[in-house]
C-alpha positions as CSV (number, residue, x, y, z in Angstrom):
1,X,-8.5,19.3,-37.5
2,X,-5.1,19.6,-35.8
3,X,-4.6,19.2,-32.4
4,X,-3.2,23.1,-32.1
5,X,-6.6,24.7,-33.9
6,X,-8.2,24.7,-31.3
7,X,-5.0,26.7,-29.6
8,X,-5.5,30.7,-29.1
9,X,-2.7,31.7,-31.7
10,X,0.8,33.6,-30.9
11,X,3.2,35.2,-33.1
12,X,6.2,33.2,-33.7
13,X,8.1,34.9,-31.2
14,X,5.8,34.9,-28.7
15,X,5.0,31.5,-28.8
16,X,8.5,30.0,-28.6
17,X,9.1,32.7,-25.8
18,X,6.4,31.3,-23.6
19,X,7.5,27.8,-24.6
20,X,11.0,29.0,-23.4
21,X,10.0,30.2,-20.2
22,X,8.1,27.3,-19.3
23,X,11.2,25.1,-19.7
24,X,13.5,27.5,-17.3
25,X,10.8,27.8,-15.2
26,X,10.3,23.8,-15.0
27,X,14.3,23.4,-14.4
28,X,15.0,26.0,-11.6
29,X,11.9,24.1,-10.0
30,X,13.5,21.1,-10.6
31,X,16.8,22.2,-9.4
32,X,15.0,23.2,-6.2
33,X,13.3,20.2,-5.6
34,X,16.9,18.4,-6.5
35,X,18.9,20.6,-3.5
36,X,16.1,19.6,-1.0
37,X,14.9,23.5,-0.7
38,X,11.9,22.6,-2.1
39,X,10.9,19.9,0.6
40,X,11.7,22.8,3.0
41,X,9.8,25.5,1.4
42,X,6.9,23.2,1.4
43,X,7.0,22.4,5.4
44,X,6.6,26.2,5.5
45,X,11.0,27.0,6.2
46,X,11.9,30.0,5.2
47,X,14.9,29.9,2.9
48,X,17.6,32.2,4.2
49,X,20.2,33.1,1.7
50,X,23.3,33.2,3.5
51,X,22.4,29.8,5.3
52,X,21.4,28.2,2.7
53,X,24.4,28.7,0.6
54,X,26.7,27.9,3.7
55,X,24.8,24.5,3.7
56,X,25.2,24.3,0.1
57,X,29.4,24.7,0.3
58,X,29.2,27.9,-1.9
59,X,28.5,31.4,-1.6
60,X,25.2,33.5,-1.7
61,X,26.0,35.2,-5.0
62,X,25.2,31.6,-6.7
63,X,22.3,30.8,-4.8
64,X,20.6,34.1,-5.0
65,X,20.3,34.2,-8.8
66,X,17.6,31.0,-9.0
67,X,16.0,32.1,-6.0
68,X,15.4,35.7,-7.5
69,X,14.4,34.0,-10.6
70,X,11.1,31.8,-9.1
71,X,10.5,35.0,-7.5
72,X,9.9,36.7,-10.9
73,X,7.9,33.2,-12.1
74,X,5.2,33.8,-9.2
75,X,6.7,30.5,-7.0
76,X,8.6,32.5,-4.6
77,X,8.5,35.5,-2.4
78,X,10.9,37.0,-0.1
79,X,9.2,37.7,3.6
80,X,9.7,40.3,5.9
81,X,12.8,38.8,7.5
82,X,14.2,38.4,3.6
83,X,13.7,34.5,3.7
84,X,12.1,33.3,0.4
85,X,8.7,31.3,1.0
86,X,6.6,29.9,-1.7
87,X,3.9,32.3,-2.7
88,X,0.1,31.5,-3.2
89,X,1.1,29.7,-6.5
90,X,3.8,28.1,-5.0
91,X,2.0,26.7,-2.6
92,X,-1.5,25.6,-5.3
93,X,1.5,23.3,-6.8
94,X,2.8,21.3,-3.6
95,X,0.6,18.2,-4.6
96,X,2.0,17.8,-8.0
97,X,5.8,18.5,-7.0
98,X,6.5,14.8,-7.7
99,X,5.9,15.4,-11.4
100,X,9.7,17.1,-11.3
101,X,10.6,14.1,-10.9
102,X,8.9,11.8,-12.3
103,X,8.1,13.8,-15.6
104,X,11.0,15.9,-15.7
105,X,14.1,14.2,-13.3
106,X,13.5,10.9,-14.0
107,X,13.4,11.2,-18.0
108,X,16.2,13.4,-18.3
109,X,18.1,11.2,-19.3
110,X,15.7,10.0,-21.9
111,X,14.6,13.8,-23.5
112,X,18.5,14.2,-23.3
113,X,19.4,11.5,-26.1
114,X,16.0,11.6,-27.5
115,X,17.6,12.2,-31.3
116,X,19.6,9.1,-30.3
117,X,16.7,7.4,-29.3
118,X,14.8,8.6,-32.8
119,X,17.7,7.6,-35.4
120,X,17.9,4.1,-33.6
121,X,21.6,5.3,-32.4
122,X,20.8,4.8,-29.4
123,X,18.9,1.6,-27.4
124,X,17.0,2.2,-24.2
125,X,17.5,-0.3,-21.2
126,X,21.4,-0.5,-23.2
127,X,22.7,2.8,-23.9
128,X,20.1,5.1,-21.6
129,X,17.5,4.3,-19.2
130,X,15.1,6.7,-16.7
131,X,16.5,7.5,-13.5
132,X,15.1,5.1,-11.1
133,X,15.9,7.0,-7.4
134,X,14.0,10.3,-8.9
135,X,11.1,8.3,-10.5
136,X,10.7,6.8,-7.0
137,X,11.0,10.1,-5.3
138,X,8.5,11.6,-7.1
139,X,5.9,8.9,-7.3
140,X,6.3,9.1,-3.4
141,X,5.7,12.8,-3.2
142,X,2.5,11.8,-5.6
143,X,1.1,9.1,-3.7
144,X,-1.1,11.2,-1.3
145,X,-3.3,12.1,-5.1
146,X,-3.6,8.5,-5.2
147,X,-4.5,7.6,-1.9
148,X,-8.0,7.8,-1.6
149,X,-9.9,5.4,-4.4
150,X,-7.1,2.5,-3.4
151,X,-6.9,2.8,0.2
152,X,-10.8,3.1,0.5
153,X,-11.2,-0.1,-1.8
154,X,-8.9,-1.4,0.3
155,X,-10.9,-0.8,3.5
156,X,-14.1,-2.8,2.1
157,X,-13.4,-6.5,3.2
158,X,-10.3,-7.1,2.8
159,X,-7.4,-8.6,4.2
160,X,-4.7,-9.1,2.8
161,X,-3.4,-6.8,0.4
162,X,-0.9,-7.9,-2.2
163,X,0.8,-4.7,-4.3
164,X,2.7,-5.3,-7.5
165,X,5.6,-3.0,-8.1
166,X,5.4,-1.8,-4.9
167,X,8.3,0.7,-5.3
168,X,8.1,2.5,-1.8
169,X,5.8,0.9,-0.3
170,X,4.2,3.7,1.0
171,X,0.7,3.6,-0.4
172,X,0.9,-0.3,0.9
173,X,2.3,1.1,4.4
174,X,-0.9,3.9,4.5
175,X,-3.6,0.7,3.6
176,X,-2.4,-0.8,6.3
177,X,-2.2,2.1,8.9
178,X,-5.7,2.8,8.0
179,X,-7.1,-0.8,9.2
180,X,-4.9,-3.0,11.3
181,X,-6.8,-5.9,10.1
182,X,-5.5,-5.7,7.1
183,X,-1.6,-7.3,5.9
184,X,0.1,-6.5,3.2
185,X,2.4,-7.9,0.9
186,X,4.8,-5.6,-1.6
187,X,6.4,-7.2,-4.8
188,X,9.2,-5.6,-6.6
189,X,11.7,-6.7,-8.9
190,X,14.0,-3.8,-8.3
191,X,16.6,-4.7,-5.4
192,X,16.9,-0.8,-4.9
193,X,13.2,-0.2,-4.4
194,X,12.9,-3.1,-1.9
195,X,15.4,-1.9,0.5
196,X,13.4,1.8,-0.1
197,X,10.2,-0.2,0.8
198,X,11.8,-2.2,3.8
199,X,13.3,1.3,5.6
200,X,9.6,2.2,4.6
201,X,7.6,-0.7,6.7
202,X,10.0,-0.5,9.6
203,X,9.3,3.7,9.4
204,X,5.8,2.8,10.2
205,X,6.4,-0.3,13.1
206,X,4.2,-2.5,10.1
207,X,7.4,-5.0,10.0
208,X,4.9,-7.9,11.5
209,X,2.3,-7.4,9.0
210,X,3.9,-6.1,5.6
211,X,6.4,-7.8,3.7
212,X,8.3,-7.4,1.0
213,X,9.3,-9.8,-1.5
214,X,11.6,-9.1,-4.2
215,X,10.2,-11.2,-7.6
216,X,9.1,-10.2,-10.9
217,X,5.8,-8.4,-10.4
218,X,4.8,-9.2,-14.0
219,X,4.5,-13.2,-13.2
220,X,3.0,-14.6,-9.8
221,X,5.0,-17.2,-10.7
222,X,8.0,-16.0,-9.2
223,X,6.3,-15.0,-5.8
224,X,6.5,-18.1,-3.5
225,X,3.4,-19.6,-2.8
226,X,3.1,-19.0,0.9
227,X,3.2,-15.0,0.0
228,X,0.2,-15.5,-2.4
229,X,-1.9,-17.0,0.4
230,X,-4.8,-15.2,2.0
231,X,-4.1,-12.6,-0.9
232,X,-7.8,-11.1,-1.2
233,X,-7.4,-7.7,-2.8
234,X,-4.1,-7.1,-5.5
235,X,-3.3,-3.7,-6.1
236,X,-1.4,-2.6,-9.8
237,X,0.0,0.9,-9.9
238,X,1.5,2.2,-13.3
239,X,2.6,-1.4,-13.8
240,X,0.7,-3.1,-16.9
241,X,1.6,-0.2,-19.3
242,X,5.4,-1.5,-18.6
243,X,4.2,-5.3,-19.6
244,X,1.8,-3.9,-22.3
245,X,4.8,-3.1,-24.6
246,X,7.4,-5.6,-23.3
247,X,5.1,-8.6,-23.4
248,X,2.2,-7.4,-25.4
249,X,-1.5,-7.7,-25.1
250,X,-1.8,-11.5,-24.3
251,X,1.5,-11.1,-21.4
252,X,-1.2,-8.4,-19.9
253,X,-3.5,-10.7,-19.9
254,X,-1.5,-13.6,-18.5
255,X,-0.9,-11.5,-16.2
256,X,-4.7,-10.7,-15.3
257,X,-5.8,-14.3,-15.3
258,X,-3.1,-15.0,-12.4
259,X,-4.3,-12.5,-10.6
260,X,-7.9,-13.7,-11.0
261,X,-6.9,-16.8,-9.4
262,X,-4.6,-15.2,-7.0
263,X,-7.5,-13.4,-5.6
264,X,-10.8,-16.1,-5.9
265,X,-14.2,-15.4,-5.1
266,X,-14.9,-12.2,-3.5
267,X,-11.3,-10.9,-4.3
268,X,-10.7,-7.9,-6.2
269,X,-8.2,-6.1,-8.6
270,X,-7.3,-2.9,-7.4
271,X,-5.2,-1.1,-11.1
272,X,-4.2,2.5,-11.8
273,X,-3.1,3.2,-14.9
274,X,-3.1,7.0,-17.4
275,X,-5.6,6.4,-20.0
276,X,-4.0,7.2,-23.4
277,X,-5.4,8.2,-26.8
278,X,-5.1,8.0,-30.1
279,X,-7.2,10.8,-31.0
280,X,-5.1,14.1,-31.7
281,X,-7.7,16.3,-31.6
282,X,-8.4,15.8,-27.7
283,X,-5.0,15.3,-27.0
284,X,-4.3,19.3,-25.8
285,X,-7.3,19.3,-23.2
286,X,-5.4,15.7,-21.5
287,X,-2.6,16.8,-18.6
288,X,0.6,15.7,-19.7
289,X,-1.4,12.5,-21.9
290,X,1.0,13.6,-24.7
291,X,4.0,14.2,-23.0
292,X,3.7,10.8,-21.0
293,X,2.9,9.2,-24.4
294,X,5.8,10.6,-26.1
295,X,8.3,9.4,-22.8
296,X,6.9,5.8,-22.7
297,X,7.2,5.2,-26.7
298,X,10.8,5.5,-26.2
299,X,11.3,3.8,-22.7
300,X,9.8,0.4,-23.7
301,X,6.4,1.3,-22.5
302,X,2.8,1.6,-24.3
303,X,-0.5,3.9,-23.0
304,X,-3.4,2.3,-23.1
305,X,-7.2,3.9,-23.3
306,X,-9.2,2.9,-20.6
307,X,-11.5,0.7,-22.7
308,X,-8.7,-1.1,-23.8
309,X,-8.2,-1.8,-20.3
310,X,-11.4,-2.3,-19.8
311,X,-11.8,-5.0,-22.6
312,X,-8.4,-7.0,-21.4
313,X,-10.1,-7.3,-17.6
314,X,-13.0,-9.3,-19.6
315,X,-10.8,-11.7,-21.6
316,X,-9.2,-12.7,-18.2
317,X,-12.2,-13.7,-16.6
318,X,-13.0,-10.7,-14.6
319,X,-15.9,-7.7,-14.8
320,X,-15.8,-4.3,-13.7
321,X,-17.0,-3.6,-10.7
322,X,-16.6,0.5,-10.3
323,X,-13.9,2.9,-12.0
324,X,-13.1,5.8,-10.1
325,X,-11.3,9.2,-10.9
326,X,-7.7,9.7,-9.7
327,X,-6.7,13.4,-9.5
328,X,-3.1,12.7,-11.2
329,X,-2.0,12.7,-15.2
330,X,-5.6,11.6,-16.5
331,X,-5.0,8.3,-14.6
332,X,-8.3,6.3,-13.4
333,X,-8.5,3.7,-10.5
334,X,-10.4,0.5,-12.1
335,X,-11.9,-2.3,-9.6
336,X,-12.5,-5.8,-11.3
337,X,-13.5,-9.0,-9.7
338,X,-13.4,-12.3,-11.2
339,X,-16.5,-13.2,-13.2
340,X,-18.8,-15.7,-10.8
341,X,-15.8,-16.2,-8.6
342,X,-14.0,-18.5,-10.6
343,X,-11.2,-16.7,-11.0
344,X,-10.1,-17.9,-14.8
């Protein structure tokens, strides 16, 4: 069995028609959400054309045409006034807007040169990398999908909350809002998303009990000492499916057994990660699983399946303690503590 027999069946034409439509329909979106109308659309602005284009520098005759456009793809609708407004569909979407940029945006520059990428022309992290200000973007706009499993196992006990790869530092800024006995502490190698996550904290008056360190979030090592103390709960976000492929199972691993001892008895590990496959014939019935998988073979990046996960939290030291379901790209939020409370 293939993993399209299970597909209902099109004619030729049909079926690269619909395929067609799909990808104008996912770039005027994304050219949208890249001119800021979206954002607007979704507080409920009407978009009116002549304004919009005088903001824009241009005139309404190149504005209207990909306005008219989502109108025909169900995602706009003109009101009485003649300002477009996102229709019922439109509106169904707004949680998963951040995938334009962090499936779509982001990768562009990837799916761009991916024949370059194929033949071995071409070198990612050298000659083309992801861009970084629209993953962050939309992982932000995501976030709220996320929120729930880690900040409520964040709300049971603990107290100081450390989050590697912070990028943002919004989901570390919300933990905190939600309990004001609770500090944080966001790690991020990327100078760029520190500054992001420092305008974040001071956003949210939390610049007395977050902090943000800039160190490699894929070795404790690196974080100074006084940082790591306290640290009860660690959070991982989309992070160990970087150091999965760039340092391999046992750098994973390392990785783990740090944060066992990071944490100590009665800590916990707080990871999200998208569980991947390697079975074809599910592979259609996973959102996005194959498209993400496809993205991170070529950006230096490997998918998982969650008991693969789940086996590399035992050979660290640590158990599973509860797995909940995340509602974004067939990810999973796993909680592990360290086996007796040793830590190692």
């Amino acid at each position: 069995m293939t993993a399209t027999d299970e597909t209902p069946q099109l004619s030729g034409q049909d079926d690269i028609f619909q395929l067609t439509k799909g990808y104008y329909t996912i770039r005027a979106l994304l050219a949208l959400w890249r001119l800021g109308l979206l954002d607007r659309a979704i507080r409920g602005e009407g978009l009116e054309l002549s304004a919009v284009a005088a903001e824009l520098g241009t005139d309404a005759g190149q504005v209207r045409p990909l306005l008219d456009y989502l109108i025909v793809r169900g995602f706009l609708e003109r009101d009485e006034a003649g300002a477009y407004q996102l229709t019922a569909r439109g509106k169904a979407a707004i949680p998963y807007y951040g995938y334009l940029g962090t499936m779509i945006g982001a990768y562009e520059p990837v799916t761009m040169q991916l024949e370059g990428l194929v033949a071995g022309r071409l070198t990612y992290g050298r000659d083309v990398t992801r861009g970084y200000e629209e993953m962050v973007r939309g992982l932000t706009a995501l976030e709220d999908n996320l929120m729930g499993p880690v900040a409520d196992a964040a709300q049971d006990g603990s107290t100081r909350v450390l989050d590697l790869g912070c990028g943002s530092a919004r989901m570390l800024s919300r933990i905190c809002e939600l309990n004001e006995r609770i500090s944080g502490v966001g790690v991020d190698r990327n100078p760029d998303s520190c500054a992001t996550a420092r305008e974040t904290v001071a956003r949210a008056g939390l610049e007395g009990r977050l902090t943000i360190v800039q160190a490699d979030a894929s070795d404790l090592s690196t974080v100074p000492g006084d940082v790591l103390a306290g640290v009860d709960m660690i959070s991982v976000m989309f992070l160990l499916h970087e150091i999965l492929r760039q340092k391999g199972r046992d750098g994973v691993i390392a990785l783990l057994r740090q944060i066992s001892g990071v944490i100590g008895p009665g800590g916990k590990l707080v990871m999200v990660e998208v569980s991947g496959t390697t079975d074809y014939t599910y592979r259609e019935k996973q959102l996005f699983v194959p498209e993400y998988e496809l993205l991170h073979e070529y950006t230096n990046q490997r998918l998982a399946p969650q008991p693969e996960w789940e086996a590399m939290i035992g050979e660290a030291g640590m158990k599973v303690a509860d797995i909940r379901p995340v509602n974004m790209c067939q990810s999973f939020c796993l909680v592990a503590t360290p086996v007796n409370g040793t830590g190692a």
